[in-house]
C-alpha positions in Angstrom: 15.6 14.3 17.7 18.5 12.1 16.6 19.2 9.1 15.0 17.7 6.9 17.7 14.4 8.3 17.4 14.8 7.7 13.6 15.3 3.9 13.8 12.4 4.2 16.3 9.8 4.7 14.3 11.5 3.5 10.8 12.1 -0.2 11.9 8.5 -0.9 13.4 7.0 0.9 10.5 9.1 -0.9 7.6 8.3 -4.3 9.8 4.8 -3.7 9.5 4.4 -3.0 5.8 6.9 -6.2 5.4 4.1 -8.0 6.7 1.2 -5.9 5.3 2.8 -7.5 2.3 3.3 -10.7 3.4 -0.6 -10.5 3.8 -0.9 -10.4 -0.2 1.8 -12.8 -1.3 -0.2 -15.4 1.6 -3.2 -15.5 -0.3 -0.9 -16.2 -3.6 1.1 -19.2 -1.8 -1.8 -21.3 -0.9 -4.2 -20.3 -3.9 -1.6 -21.3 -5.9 -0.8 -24.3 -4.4 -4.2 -25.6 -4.1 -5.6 -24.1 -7.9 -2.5 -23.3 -9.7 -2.3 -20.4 -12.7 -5.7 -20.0 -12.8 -5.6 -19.3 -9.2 -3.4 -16.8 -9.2 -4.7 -15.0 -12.3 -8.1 -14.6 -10.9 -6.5 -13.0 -7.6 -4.5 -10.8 -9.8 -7.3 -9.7 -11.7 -9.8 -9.2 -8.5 -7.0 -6.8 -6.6 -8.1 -3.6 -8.1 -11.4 -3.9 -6.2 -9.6 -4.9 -2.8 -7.1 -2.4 -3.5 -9.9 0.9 -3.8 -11.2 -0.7 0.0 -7.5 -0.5 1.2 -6.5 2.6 -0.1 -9.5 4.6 1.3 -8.6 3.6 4.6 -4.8 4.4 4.5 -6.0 7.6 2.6 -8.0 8.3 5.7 -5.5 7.0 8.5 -2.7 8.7 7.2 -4.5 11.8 6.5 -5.8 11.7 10.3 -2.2 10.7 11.3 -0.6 14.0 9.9 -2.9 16.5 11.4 -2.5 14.8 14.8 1.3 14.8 14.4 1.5 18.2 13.0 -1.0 19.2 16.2 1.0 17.2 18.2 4.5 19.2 17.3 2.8 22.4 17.9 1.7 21.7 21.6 -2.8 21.5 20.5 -3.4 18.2 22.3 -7.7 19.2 21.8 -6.7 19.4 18.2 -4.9 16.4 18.0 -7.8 14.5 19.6 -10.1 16.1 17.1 -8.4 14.8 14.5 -7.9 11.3 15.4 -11.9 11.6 16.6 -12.6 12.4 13.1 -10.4 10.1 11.2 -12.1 7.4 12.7 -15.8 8.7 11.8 -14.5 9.4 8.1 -13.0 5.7 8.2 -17.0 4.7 8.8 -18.8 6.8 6.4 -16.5 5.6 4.1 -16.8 2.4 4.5 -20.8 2.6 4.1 -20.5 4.6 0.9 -17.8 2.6 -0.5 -18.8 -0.6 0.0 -22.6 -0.2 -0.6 -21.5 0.9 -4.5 -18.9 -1.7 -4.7 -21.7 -4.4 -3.8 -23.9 -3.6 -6.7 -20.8 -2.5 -9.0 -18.5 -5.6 -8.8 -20.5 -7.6 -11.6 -20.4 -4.8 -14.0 -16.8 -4.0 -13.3 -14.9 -7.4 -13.1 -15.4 -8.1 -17.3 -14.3 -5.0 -18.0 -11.2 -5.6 -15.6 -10.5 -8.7 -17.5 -12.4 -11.5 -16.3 -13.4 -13.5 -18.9 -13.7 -17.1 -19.3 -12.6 -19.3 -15.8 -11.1 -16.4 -14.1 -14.5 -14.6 -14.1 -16.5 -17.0 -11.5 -12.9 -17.3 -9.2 -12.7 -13.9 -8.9 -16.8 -13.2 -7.9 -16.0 -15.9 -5.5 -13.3 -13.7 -3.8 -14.9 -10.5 -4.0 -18.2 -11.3 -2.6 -16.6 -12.1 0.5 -14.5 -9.1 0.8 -16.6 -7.0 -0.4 -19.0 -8.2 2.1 -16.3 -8.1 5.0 -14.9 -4.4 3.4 -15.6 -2.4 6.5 -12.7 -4.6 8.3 -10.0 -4.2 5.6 -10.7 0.0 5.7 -10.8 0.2 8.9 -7.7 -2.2 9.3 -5.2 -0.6 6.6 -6.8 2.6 8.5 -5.8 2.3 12.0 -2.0 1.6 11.3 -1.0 4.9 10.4 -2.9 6.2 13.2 -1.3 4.4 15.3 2.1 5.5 13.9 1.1 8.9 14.4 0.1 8.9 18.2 3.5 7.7 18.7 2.5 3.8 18.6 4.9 2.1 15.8 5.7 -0.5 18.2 1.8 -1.3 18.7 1.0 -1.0 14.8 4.1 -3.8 14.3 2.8 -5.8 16.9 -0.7 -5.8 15.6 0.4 -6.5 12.1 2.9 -9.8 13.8 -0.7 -11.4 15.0 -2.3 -10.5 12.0 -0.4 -12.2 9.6 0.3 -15.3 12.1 -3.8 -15.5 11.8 -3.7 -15.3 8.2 -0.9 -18.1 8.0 -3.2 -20.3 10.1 -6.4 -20.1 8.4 -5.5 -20.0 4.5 -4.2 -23.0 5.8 -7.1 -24.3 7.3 -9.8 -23.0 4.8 -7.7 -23.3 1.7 -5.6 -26.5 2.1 -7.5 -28.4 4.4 -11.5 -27.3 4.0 -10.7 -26.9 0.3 -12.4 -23.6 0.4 -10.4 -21.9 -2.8 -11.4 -18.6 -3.2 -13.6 -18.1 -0.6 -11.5 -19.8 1.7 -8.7 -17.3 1.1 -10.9 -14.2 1.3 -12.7 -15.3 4.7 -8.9 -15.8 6.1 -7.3 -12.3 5.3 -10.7 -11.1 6.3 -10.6 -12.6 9.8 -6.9 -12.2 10.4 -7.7 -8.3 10.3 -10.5 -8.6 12.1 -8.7 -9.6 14.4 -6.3 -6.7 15.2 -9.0 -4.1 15.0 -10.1 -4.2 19.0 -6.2 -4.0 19.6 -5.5 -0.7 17.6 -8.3 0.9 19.2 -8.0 0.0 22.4 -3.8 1.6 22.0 -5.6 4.2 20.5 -7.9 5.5 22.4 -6.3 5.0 25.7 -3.4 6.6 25.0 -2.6 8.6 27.9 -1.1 11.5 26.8 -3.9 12.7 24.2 -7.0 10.7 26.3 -10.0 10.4 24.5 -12.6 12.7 24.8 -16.7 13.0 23.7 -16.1 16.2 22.1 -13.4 14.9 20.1 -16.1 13.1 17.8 -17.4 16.2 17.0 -18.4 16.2 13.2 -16.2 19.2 12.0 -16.2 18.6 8.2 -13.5 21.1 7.5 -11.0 19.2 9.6 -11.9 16.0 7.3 -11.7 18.2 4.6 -8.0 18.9 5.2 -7.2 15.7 6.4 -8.6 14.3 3.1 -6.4 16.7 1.3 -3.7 15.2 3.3 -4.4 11.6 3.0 -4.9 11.9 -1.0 -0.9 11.5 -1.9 -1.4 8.4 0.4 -4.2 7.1 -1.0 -3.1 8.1 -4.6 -0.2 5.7 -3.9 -1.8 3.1 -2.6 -4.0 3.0 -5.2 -2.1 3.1 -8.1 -1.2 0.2 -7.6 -5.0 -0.7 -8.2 -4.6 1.1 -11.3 -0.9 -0.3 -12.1 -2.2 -4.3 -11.8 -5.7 -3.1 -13.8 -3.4 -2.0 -17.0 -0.9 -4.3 -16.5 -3.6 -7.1 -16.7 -5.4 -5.6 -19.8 -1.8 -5.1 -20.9 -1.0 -8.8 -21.0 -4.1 -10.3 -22.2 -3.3 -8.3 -24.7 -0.3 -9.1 -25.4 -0.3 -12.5 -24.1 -2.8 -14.0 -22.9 -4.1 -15.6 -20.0 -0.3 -16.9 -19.6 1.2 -13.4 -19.2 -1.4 -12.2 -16.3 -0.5 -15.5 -14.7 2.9 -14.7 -15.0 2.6 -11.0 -14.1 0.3 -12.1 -10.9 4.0 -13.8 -10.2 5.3 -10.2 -10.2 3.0 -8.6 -8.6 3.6 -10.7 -5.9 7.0 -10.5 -5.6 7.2 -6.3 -5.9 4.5 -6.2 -3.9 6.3 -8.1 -1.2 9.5 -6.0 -1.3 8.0 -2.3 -2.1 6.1 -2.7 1.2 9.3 -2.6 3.2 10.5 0.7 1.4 7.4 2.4 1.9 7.7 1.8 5.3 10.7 3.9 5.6 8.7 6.7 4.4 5.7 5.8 6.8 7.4 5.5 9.6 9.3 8.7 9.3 6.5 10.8 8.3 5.2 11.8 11.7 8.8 13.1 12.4 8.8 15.0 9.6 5.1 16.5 10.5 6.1 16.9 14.2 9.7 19.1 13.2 7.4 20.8 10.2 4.5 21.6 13.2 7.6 22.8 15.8 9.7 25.0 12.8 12.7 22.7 13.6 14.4 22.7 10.3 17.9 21.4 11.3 16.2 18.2 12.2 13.6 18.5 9.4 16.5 18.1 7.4 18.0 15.1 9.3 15.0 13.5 9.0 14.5 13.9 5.2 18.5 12.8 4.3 17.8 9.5 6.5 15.0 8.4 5.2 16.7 8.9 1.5 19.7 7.3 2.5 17.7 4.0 4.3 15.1 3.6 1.6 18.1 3.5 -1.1 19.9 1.5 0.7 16.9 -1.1 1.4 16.1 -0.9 -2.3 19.6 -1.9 -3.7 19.9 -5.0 -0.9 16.3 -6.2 -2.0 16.8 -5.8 -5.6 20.5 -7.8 -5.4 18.2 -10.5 -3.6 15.1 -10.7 -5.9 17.5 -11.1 -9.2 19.5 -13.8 -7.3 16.1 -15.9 -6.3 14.1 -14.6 -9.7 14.2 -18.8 -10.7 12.6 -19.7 -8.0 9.7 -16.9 -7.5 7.1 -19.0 -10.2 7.7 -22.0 -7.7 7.1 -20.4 -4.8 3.3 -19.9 -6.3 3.1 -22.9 -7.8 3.1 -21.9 -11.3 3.9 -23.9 -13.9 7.2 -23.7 -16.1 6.2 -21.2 -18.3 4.8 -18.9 -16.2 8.1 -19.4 -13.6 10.4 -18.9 -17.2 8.2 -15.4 -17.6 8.3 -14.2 -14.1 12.3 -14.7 -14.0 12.7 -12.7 -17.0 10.1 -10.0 -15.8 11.9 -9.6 -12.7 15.4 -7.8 -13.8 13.3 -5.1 -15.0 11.5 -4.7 -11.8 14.7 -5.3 -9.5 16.0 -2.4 -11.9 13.1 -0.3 -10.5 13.1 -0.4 -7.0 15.6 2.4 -6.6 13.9 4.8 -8.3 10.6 3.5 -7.2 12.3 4.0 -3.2 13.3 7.6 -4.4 10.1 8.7 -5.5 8.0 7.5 -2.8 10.4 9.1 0.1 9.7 12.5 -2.3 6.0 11.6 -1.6 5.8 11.2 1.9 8.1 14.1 2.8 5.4 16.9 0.8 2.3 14.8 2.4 4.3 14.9 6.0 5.1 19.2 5.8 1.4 19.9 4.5 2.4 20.0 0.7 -0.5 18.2 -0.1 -0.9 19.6 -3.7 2.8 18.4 -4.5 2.2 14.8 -3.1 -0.9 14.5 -4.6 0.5 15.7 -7.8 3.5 12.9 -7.5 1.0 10.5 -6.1 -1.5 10.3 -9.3 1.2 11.0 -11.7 1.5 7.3 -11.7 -1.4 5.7 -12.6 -2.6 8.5 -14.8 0.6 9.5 -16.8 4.0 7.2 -15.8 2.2 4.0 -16.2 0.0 4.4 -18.6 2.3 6.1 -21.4 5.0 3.2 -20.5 2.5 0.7 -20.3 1.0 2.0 -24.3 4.4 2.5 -25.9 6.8 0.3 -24.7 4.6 -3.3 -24.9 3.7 -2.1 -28.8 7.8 -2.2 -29.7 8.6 -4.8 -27.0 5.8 -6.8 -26.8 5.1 -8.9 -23.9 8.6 -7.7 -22.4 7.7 -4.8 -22.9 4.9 -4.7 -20.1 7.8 -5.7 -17.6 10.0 -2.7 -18.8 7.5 -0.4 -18.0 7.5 -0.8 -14.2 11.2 0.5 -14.9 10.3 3.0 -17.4 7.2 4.4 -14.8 9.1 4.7 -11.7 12.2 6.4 -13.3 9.9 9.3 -15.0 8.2 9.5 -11.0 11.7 9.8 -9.7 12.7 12.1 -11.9 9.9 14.5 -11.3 9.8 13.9 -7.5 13.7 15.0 -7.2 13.0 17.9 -9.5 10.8 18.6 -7.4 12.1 18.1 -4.0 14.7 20.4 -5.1 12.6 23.0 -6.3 10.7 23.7 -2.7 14.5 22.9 -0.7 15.9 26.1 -2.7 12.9 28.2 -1.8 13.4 27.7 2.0 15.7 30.0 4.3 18.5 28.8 4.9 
């Protein structure tokens, strides 16, 4: 392994979550053009919900992903297809269990997530439809990483590329045009998945050098087991930011009303449109990592690990130069008002001050998921939406105030980077060598 092969599967991979973002900020851009703050709020305060459906699949996917990988490296093709056999059967009980609970949940849950007053029927509206539709969005966010892990970044990138060129189109056509609103927006993403689906599967499961089997979807509930043990530093990650928009909103109705979850929907949009591309750095290079981990090739183990440090820094500090320079113009873009664009500009240096440490502690994630540490990436994974967060998101806000709720993305993610590094160091020291 060298360098190329390290661009290889980093580029495709950070492409892909640039436009797995791109998916969320969509939505934004036309809601808010068409229905303005209140728009946007009730998005913002719907995304937890959406977020659970999302991070079950990429739980699931990239749990699947690193056992094939890891099989892969040590030469078991039969166990490789086993795994990707029963990644996909996981991804469908799932999505029955899941969704069926959600379905009869979502009314209880959205007033105690914040949705009070207009916000409350805007944001049924949207989660009716996904809800309904959830099985596509698991299986979607699902399929990507196993698609990375059989060796198919290209595929996953290209698949996202239609996806998002779908999503364009009809947000277009159900939001601006058919005047759809919340619906509209929710049937678009919803389709423009949909669409992708039958691609992944067919580059899947005719890959030809692991072909696909009968016996390969096999129940064996102690492979799922570990691969859900796996996938939980994943999904942990993905989720917290469920958890990280749910406090955050109760945080800044709080603090400041319907205003401040308008504005911090602004944010939302904007990290959520650059963290994307640095978390692809460290899902693109996690099935090198598994495949050298598998093989006991620690020279390029260790390649692998100082490149993916050195690129996700490096992507941080360019996108956080960029999103300070442009910080006017992000409440615009959503068609906020001038308060709200006022807010989000001043809310933004804080969370252009994160990225770096946000970039360091997720690369610390993905390189204990990608060697089977899956207690130490699980530990880093929930540490942020049930300690970092939370404490920053309690103490700082009740000194600071509303400014305080922007300070503690910056406050979270340099505790997280902290611990990961510590971490990191801790298991480096106790290996040979």
């Amino acid at each position: 392994m060298n360098a190329k092969r390290f661009f290889q599967a980093v580029l495709p991979s950070m492409l892909s979550q640039l436009l797995n973002g791109f998916f969320i900020i969509v939505d934004g851009f036309f809601i808010g053009g068409a229905m303005g703050d209140n728009g946007l709020a009730a998005i913002n305060v719907a995304w937890p919900v959406v977020a659970l459906i999302l991070s079950t699949g990429m739980g699931l996917g990239t749990g699947g992903a690193v056992q094939v990988a890891i099989c892969r490296g040590k030469g078991d093709l039969e166990g490789a297809g086993r795994a990707r056999g029963n990644a996909l059967l996981a991804m469908a009980a799932a999505s029955l269990i899941l969704l069926t609970a959600l379905w009869f949940s979502y009314p209880v849950l959205l007033p105690w997530m914040g949705a009070a007053g207009e916000l409350l029927p805007l944001a049924e509206e949207y989660l009716r439809v996904v809800i309904l539709l959830g099985a596509v969005q698991l299986f979607s966010s699902g399929l990507l990483p196993l698609l990375r892990g059989s060796g198919r970044p290209v595929g996953a990138m290209a698949v996202m590329v239609l996806g998002l060129l779908a999503n364009i189109f009809l947000d277009w056509l159900f939001v601006w045009v058919l005047r759809w609103g919340m619906v509209g927006a929710a049937a678009a993403t919803v389709i423009a998945q949909f669409i992708g689906i039958p691609i992944s599967l067919t580059l899947l499961l005719r890959d030809k050098s692991l072909p696909c089997r009968r016996q390969n979807f096999a129940v064996d509930l102690r492979l799922v087991g570990r691969m859900m043990a796996l996938g939980a530093s994943p999904f942990g990650l993905s989720l917290s930011v469920s958890a990280v928009i749910l406090i955050n909103n109760l945080q800044a109705l709080r603090y400041g009303g319907q205003q401040a979850v308008a504005v911090y929907a602004i944010l939302s949009y904007v990290f959520g449109s650059l963290h994307p591309l640095i978390s692809g750095v460290g899902d693109g290079v996690q099935p090198l990592l598994s495949y050298c981990h598998g093989a006991r090739d620690q020279k390029n183990l260790a390649f692998m690990r100082r490149a993916a440090f050195a690129m996700a820094l490096g992507c941080s500090a360019v996108l956080g130069v960029g999103a300070w320079l442009l910080r006017w113009q992000a409440g615009g873009l959503f068609g906020a008002g001038p308060e709200a664009t006022a807010g989000a500009a001043r809310g933004l240096v804080w969370y252009c001050l994160a990225l770096p440490f946000f970039a360091a502690a997720r690369i610390c994630c993905s390189y204990f998921c990608a060697t089977a540490q899956a207690r130490l990436a699980s530990l880093l994974a929930f540490a942020e939406p049930l300690v970092a967060q939370p404490l920053c998101l309690l103490v700082l806000p009740a000194i600071f105030g509303v400014e305080g709720i922007w300070a503690a993305c910056f406050g979270a993610y340099l505790l997280l980077a902290a611990a990961g590094l510590g971490l990191l160091g801790v298991q480096l020291a106790r290996e040979p060598g």
